[in-house]
GUVOMAR-966935 format. One record per atom (N, C-alpha, C, O): atom name; residue in one letter; x, y, z. Coordinates in steps of 0.05 Angstrom, whole numbers, plus 5000, padded with zeros to 4 digits. Example, Ala and Ser with C-alpha at 12.3 -4.5 7.8 and 13.67 -1.06 7.14 Angstrom:
<sites>
+-------+--------+------+-------+------+
! atome ! residu ! east ! north !   up !
+-------+--------+------+-------+------+
!     N !      a ! 5264 !  4886 ! 5156 !
!    CA !      a ! 5246 !  4910 ! 5156 !
!     C !      a ! 5264 !  4934 ! 5156 !
!     O !      a ! 5285 !  4934 ! 5169 !
!     N !      s ! 5257 !  4955 ! 5142 !
!    CA !      s ! 5273 !  4979 ! 5143 !
!     C !      s ! 5258 !  5001 ! 5157 !
!     O !      s ! 5268 !  5023 ! 5161 !
+-------+--------+------+-------+------+
</sites>
This chain:
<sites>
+-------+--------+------+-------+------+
! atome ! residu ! east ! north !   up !
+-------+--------+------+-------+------+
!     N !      x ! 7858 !  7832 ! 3769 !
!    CA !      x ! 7882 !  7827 ! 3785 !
!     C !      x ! 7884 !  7847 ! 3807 !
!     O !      x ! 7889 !  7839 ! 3829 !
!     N !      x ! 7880 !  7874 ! 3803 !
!    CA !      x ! 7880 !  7893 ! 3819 !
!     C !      x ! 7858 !  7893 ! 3835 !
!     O !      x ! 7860 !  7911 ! 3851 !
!     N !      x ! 7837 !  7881 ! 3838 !
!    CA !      x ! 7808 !  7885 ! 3851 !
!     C !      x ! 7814 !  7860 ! 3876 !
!     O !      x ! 7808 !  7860 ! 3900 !
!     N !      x ! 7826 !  7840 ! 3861 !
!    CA !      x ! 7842 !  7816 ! 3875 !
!     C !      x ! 7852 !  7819 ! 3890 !
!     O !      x ! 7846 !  7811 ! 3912 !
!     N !      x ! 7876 !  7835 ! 3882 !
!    CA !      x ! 7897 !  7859 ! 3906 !
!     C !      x ! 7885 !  7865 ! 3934 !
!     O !      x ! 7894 !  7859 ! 3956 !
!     N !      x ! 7871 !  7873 ! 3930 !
!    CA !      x ! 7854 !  7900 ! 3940 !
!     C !      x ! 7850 !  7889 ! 3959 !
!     O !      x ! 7861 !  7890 ! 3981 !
!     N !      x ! 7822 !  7872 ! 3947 !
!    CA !      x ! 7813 !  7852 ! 3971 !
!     C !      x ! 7819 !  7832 ! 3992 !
!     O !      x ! 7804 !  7823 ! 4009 !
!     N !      x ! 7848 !  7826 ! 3987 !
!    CA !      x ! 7868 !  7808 ! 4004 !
!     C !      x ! 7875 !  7824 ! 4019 !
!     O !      x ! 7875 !  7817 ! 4043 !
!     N !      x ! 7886 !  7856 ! 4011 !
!    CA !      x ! 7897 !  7869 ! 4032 !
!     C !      x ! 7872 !  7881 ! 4059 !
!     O !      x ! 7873 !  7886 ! 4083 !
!     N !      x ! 7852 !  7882 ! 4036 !
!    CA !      x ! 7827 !  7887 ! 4066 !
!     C !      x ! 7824 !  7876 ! 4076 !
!     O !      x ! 7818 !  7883 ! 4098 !
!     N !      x ! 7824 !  7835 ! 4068 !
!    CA !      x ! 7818 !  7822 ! 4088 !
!     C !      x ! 7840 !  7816 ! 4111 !
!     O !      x ! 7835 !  7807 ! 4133 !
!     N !      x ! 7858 !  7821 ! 4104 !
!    CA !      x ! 7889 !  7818 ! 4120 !
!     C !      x ! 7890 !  7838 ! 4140 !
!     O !      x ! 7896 !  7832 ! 4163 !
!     N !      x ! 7882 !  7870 ! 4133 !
!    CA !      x ! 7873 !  7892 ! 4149 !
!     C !      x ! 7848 !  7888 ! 4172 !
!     O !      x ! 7850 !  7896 ! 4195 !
!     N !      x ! 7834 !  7878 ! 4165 !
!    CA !      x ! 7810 !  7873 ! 4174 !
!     C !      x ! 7818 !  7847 ! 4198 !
!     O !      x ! 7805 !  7846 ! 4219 !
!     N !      x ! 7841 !  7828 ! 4191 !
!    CA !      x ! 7842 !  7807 ! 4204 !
!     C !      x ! 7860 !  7815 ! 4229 !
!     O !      x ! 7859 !  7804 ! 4251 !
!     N !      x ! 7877 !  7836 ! 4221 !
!    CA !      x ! 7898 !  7847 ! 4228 !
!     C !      x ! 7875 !  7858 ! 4261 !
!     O !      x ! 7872 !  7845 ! 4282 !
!     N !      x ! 7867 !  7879 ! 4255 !
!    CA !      x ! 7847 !  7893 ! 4272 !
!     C !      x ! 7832 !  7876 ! 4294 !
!     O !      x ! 7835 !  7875 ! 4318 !
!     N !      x ! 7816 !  7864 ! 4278 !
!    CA !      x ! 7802 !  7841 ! 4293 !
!     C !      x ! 7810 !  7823 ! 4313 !
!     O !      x ! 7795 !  7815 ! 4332 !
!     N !      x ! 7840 !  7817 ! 4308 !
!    CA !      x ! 7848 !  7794 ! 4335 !
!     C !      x ! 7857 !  7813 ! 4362 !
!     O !      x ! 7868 !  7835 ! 4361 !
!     N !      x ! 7851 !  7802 ! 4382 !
!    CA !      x ! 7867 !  7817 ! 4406 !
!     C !      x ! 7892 !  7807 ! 4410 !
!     O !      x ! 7902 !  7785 ! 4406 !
!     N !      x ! 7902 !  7835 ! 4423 !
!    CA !      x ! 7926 !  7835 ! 4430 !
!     C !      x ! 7927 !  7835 ! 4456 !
!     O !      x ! 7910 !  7849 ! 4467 !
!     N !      x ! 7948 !  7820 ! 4473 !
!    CA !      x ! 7953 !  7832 ! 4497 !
!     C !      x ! 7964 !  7850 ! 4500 !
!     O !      x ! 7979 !  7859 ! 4482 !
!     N !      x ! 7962 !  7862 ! 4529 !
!    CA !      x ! 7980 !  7895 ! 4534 !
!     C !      x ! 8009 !  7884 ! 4530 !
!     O !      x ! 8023 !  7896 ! 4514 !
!     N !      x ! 8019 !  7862 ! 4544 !
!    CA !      x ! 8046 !  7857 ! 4538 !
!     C !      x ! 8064 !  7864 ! 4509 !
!     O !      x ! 8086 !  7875 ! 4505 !
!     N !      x ! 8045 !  7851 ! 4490 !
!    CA !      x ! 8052 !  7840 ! 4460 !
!     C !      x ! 8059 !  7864 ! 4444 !
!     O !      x ! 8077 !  7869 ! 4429 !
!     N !      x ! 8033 !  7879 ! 4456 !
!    CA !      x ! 8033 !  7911 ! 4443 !
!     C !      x ! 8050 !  7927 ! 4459 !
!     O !      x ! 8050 !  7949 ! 4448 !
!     N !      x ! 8067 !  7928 ! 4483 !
!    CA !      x ! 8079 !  7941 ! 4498 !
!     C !      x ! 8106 !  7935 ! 4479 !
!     O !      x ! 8117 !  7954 ! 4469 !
!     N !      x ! 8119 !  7905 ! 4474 !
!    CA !      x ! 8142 !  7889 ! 4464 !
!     C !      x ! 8145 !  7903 ! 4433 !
!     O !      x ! 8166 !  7913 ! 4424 !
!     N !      x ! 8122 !  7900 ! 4421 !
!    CA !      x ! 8118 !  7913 ! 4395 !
!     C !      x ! 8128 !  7945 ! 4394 !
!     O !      x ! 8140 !  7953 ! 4374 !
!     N !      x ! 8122 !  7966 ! 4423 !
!    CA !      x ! 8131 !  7992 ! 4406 !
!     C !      x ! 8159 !  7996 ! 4422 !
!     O !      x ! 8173 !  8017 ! 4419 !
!     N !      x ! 8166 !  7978 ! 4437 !
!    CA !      x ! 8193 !  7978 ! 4438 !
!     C !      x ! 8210 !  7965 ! 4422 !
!     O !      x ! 8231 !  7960 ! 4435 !
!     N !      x ! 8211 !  7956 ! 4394 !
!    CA !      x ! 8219 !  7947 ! 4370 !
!     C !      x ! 8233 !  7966 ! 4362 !
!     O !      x ! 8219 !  7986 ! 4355 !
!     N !      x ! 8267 !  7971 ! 4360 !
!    CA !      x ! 8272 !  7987 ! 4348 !
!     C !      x ! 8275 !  7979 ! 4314 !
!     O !      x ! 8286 !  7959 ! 4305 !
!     N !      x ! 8260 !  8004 ! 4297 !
!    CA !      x ! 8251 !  7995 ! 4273 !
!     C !      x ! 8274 !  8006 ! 4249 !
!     O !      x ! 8274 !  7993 ! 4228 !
!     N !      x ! 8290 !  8027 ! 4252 !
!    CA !      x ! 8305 !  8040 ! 4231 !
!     C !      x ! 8334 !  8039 ! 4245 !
!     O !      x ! 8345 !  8057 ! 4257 !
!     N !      x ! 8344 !  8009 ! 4237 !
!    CA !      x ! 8367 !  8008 ! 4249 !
!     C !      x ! 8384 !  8007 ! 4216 !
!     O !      x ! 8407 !  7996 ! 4215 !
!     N !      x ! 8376 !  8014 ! 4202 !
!    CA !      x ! 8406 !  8020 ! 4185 !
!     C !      x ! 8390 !  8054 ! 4169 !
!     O !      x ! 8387 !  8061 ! 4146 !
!     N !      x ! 8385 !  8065 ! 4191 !
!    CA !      x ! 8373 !  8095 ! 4175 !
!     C !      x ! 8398 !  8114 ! 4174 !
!     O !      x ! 8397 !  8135 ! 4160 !
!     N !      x ! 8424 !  8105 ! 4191 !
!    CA !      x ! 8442 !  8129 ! 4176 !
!     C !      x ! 8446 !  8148 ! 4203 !
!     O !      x ! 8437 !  8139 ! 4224 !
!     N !      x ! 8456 !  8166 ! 4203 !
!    CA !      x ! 8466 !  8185 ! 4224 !
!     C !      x ! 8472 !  8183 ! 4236 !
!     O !      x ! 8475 !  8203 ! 4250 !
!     N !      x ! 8482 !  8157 ! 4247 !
!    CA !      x ! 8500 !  8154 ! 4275 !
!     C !      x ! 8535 !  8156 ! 4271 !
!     O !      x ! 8545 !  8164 ! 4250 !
!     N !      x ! 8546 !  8151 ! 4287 !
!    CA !      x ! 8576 !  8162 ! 4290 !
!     C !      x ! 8586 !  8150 ! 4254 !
!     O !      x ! 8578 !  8129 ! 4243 !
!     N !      x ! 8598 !  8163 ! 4248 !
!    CA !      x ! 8621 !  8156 ! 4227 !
!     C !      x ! 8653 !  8146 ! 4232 !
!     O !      x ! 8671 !  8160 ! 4242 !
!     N !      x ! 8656 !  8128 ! 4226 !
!    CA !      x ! 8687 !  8119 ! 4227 !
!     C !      x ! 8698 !  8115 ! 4203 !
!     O !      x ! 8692 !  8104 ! 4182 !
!     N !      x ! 8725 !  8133 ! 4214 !
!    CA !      x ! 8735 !  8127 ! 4188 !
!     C !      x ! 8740 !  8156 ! 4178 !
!     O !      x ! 8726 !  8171 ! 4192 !
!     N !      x ! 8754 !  8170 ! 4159 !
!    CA !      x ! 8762 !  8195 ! 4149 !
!     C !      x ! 8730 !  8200 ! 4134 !
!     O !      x ! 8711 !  8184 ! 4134 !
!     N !      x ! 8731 !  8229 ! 4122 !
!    CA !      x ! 8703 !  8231 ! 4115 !
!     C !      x ! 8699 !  8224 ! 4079 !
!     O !      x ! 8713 !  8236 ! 4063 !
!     N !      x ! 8685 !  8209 ! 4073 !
!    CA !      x ! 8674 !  8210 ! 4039 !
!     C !      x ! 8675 !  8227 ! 4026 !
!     O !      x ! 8663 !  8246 ! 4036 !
!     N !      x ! 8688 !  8232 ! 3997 !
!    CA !      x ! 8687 !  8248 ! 3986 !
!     C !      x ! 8681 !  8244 ! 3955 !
!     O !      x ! 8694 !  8228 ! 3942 !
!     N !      x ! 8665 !  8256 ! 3944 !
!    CA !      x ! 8667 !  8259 ! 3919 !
!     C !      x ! 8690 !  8248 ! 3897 !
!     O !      x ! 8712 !  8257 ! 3901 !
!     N !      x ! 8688 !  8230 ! 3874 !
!    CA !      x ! 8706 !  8230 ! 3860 !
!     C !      x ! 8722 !  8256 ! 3845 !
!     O !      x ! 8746 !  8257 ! 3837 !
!     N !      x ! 8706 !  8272 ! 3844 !
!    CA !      x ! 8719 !  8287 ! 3826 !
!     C !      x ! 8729 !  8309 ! 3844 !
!     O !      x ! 8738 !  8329 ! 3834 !
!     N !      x ! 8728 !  8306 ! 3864 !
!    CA !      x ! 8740 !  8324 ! 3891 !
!     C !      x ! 8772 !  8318 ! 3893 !
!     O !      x ! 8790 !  8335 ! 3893 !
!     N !      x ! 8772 !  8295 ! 3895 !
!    CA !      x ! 8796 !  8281 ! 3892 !
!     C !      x ! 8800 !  8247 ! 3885 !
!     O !      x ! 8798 !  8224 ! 3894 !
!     N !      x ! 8807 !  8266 ! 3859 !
!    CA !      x ! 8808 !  8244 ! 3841 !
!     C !      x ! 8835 !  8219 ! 3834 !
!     O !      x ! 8835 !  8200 ! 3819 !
!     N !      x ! 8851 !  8229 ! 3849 !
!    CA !      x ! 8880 !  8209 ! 3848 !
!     C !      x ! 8874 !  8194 ! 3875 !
!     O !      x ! 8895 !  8184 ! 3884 !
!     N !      x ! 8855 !  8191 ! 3890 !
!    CA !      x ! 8852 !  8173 ! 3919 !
!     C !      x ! 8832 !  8156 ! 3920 !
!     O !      x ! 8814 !  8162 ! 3936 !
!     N !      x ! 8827 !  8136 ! 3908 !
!    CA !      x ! 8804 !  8122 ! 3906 !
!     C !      x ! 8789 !  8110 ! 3940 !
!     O !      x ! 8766 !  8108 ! 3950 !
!     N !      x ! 8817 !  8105 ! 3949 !
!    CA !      x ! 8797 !  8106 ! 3980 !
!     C !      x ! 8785 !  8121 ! 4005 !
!     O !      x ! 8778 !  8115 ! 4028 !
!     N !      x ! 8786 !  8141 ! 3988 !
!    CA !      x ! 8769 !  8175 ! 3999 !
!     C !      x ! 8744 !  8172 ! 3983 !
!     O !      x ! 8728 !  8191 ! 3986 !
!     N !      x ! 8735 !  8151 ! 3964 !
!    CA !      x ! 8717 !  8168 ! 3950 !
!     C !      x ! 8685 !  8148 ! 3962 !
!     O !      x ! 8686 !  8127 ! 3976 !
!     N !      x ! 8669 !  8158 ! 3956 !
!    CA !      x ! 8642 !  8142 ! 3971 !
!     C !      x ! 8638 !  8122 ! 3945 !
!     O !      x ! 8642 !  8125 ! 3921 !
!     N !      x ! 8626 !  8097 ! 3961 !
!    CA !      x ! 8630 !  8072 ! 3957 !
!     C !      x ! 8599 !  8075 ! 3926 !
!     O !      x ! 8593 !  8056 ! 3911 !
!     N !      x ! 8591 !  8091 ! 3924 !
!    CA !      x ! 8582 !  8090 ! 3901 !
!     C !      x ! 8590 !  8102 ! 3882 !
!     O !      x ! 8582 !  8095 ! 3859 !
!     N !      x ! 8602 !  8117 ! 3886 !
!    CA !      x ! 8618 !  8130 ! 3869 !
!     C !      x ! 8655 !  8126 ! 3852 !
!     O !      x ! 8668 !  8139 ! 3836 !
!     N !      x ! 8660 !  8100 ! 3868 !
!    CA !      x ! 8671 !  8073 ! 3861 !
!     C !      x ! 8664 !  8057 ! 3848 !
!     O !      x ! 8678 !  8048 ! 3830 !
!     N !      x ! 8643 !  8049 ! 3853 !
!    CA !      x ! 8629 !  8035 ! 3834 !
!     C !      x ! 8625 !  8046 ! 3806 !
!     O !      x ! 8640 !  8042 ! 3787 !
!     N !      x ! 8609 !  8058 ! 3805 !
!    CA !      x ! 8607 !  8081 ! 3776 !
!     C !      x ! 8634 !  8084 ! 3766 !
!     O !      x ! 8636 !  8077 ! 3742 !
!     N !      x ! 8653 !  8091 ! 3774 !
!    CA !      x ! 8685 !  8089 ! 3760 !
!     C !      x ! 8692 !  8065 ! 3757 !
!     O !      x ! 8704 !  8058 ! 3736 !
!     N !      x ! 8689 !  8051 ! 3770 !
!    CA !      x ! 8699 !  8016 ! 3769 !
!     C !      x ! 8693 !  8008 ! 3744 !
!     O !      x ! 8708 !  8000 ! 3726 !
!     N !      x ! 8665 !  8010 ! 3745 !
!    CA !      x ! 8648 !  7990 ! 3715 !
!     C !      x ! 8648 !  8013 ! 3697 !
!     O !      x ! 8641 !  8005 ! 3675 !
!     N !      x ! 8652 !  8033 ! 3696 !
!    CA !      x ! 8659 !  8055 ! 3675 !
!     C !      x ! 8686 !  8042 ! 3656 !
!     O !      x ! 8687 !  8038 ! 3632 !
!     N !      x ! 8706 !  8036 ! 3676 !
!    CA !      x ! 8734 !  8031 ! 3673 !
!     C !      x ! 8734 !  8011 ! 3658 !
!     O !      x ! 8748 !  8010 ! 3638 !
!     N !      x ! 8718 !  7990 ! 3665 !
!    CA !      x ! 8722 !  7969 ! 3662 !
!     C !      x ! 8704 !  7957 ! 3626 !
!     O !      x ! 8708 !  7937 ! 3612 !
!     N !      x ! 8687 !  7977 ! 3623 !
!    CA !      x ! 8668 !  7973 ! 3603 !
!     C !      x ! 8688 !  7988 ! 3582 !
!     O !      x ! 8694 !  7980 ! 3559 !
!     N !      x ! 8694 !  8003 ! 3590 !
!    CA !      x ! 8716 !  8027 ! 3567 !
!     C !      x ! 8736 !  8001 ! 3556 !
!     O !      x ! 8739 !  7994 ! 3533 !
!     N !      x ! 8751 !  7987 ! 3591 !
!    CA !      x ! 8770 !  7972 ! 3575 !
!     C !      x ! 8762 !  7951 ! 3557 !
!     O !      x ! 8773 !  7941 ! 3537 !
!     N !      x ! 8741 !  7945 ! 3567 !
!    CA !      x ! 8723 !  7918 ! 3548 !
!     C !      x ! 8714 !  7921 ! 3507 !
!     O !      x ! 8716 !  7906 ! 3488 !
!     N !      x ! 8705 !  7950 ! 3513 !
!    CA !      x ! 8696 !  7961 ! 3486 !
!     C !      x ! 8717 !  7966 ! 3474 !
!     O !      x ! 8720 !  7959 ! 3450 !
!     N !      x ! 8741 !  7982 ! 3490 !
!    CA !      x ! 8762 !  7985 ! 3469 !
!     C !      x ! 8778 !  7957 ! 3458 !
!     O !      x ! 8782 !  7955 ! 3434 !
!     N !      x ! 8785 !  7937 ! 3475 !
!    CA !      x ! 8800 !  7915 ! 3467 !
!     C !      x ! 8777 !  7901 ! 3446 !
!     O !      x ! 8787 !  7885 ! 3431 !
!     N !      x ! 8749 !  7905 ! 3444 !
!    CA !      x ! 8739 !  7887 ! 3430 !
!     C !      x ! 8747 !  7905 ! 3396 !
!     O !      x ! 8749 !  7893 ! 3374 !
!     N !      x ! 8749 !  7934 ! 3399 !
!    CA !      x ! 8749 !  7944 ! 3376 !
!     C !      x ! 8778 !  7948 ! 3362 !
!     O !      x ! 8784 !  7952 ! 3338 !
!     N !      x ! 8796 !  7945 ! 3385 !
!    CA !      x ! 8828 !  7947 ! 3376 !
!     C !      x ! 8826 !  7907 ! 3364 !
!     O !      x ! 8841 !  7901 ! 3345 !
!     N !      x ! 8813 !  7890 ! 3374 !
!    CA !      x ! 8818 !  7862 ! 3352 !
!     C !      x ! 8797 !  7857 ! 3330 !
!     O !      x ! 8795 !  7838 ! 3315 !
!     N !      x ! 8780 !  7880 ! 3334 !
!    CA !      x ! 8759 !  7872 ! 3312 !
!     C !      x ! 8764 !  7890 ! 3282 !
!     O !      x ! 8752 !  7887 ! 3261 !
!     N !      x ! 8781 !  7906 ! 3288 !
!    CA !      x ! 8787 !  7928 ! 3264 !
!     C !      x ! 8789 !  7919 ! 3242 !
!     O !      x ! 8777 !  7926 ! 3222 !
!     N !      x ! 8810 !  7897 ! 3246 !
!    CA !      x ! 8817 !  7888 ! 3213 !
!     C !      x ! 8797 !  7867 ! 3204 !
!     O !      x ! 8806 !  7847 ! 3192 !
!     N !      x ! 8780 !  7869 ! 3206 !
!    CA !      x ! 8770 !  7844 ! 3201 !
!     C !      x ! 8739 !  7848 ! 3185 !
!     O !      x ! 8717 !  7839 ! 3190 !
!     N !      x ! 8746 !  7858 ! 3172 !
!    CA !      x ! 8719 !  7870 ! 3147 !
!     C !      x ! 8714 !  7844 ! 3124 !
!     O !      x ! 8732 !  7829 ! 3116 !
!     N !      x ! 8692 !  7843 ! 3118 !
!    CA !      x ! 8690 !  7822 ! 3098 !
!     C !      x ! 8686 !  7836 ! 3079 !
!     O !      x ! 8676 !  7858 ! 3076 !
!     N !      x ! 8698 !  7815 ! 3060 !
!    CA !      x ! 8705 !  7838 ! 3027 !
!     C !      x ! 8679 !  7833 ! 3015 !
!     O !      x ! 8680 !  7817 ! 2996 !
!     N !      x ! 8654 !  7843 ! 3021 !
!    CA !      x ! 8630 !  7838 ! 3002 !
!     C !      x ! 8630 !  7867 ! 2982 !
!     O !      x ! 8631 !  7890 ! 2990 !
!     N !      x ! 8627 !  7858 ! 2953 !
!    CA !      x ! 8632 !  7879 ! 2940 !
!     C !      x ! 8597 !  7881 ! 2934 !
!     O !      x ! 8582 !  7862 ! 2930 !
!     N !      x ! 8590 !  7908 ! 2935 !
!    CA !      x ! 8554 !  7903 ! 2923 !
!     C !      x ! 8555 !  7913 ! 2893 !
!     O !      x ! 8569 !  7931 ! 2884 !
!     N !      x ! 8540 !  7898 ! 2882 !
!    CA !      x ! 8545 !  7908 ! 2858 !
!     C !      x ! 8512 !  7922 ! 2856 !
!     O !      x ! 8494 !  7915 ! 2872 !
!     N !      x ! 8510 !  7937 ! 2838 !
!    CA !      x ! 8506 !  7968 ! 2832 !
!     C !      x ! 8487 !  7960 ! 2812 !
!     O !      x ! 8495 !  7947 ! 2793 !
!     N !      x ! 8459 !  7967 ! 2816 !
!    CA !      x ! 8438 !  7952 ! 2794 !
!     C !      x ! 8442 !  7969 ! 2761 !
!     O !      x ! 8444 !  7992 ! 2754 !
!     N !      x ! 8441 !  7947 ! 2749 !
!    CA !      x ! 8446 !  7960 ! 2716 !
!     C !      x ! 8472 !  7955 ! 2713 !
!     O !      x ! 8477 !  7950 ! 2689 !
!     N !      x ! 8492 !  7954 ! 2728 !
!    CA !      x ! 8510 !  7949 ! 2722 !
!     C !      x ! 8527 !  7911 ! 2717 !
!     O !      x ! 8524 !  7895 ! 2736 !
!     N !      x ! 8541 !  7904 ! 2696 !
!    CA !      x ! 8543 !  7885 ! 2698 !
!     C !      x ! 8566 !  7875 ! 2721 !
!     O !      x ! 8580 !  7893 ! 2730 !
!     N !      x ! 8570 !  7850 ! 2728 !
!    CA !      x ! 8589 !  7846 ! 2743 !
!     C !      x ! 8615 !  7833 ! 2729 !
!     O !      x ! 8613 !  7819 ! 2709 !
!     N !      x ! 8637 !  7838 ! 2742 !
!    CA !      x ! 8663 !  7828 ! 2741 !
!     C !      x ! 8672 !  7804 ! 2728 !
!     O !      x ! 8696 !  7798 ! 2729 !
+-------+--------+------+-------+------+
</sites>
């Protein structure tokens, strides 16, 4: 599978190389701007902060770090309501105890 790999990408490299290009195509090509969601341009908006920076403002805090509290919140409330209706609800299996007779 991996030798398979391999060889598709050399011939694709190889095919790649081989055709000409015009000066145009290749001029058009490195004027491509390529890292248009790389980050550092202006910010709008107040600045991100940490949840635990401030923790009574949920819309100060960075959008991943919302998340992670959201489904935290939400799994807590899920586990606890399943265990606050599942409490009572034990089945009465008595085991009985080898050598010993039963009831």
């Amino acid at each position: 599978m991996a030798a398979c790999t391999v060889a598709v990408r050399q011939a694709a490299n190889l095919a790649r190389l081989s055709t000409p290009k015009s000066t145009s195509t290749a001029q058009a090509a490195s004027l491509v701007h390529r890292r248009g969601l790389a980050g550092g341009g202006d910010h709008h908006g107040p600045p991100k902060v940490n949840f635990w920076q401030d923790p009574l403002s949920p819309s100060k805090w960075k959008e991943e770090h919302f998340v992670i509290v959201s489904l935290t919140g939400w799994g807590l409330l899920i586990y606890g309501g399943y265990k606050f209706f599942t409490k009572g609800k034990k089945e009465d299996k008595q085991e009985e105890k080898v050598g010993e007779p039963s009831k």
